[in-house]
C-alpha angles and dihedrals in degrees: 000000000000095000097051090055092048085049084054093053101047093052083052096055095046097037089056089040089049091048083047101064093034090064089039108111109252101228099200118189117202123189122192124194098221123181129241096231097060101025093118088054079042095063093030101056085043103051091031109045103001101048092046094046086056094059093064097059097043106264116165107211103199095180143320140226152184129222129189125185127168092268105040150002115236125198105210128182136162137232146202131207146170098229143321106270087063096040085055097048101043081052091056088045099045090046082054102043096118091215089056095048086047099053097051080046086065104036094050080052099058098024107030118231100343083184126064126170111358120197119188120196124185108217120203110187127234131247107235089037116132103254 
C-alpha cells in the first residue's frame, strides 16, 4: 500500500512540475551576421516583410538590437513564447509562408546574401531570475 502511495505522489509532483514548464514563457535570441554593403536592404527587408510576415503567425518581438565589433555586424532580437511547441511550429510555417520565400528570393537576387551566420538560442528563464 505504501508503494503505491509513494507511486501517487510522485505522479503528483511531476504532473504539477510538468504543468509548470509547459505554462513557463519560451525567451528565443536570435543573432544574425549581417554585412555592411547591404546593411540598409538588410533592415529594410527585415521591419518591412519579415516583420510583417511574423504577425501573422503569432511572433512576439520583445525587442531588437544591433552589435558591431571590429570583426562583424550582428542583427539581435529577442522573442517571447508560450512555449516551444508553438515557437517550433510558427518557425516551419513561417519558413513555408510562399510570400516569404518570395521575398528573400528577390532580395538574394538584387543584394546578394543580406544574412550571414545565424545563431538561435531557446531561453528558459530561471527561478530565481528579476522579473
Amino acid at each position: 500500500m505504501k508503494r503505491y502511495f509513494l507511486i501517487a505522489v510522485l505522479f503528483t509532483v511531476f504532473t504539477a512540475k510538468a504543468q509548470k514548464a509547459q505554462t513557463s514563457p519560451v525567451f528565443q535570441l536570435r543573432i544574425y551576421e549581417i554585412f555592411e554593403n547591404n546593411k540598409k536592404e538588410f533592415h529594410e527587408r527585415f521591419k518591412d516583410h519579415a516583420m510583417r510576415i511574423m504577425k501573422k503567425y503569432n511572433f512576439k518581438i520583445l525587442s531588437i538590437y544591433e552589435s558591431k565589433s571590429d570583426k562583424k555586424t550582428e542583427f539581435v532580437y529577442f522573442l517571447q513564447w508560450p512555449d516551444e511547441i508553438t515557437m517550433k511550429k510558427a518557425w516551419e510555417d513561417f519558413k513555408k509562408d510562399q510570400e516569404w520565400i518570395e521575398i528573400k528570393k528577390q532580395y538574394t537576387a538584387k543584394y546578394g546574401d543580406v544574412v550571414g551566420n545565424i545563431e538561435d538560442r531557446v531561453l528558459t528563464k530561471v527561478d530565481y531570475s528579476p522579473n
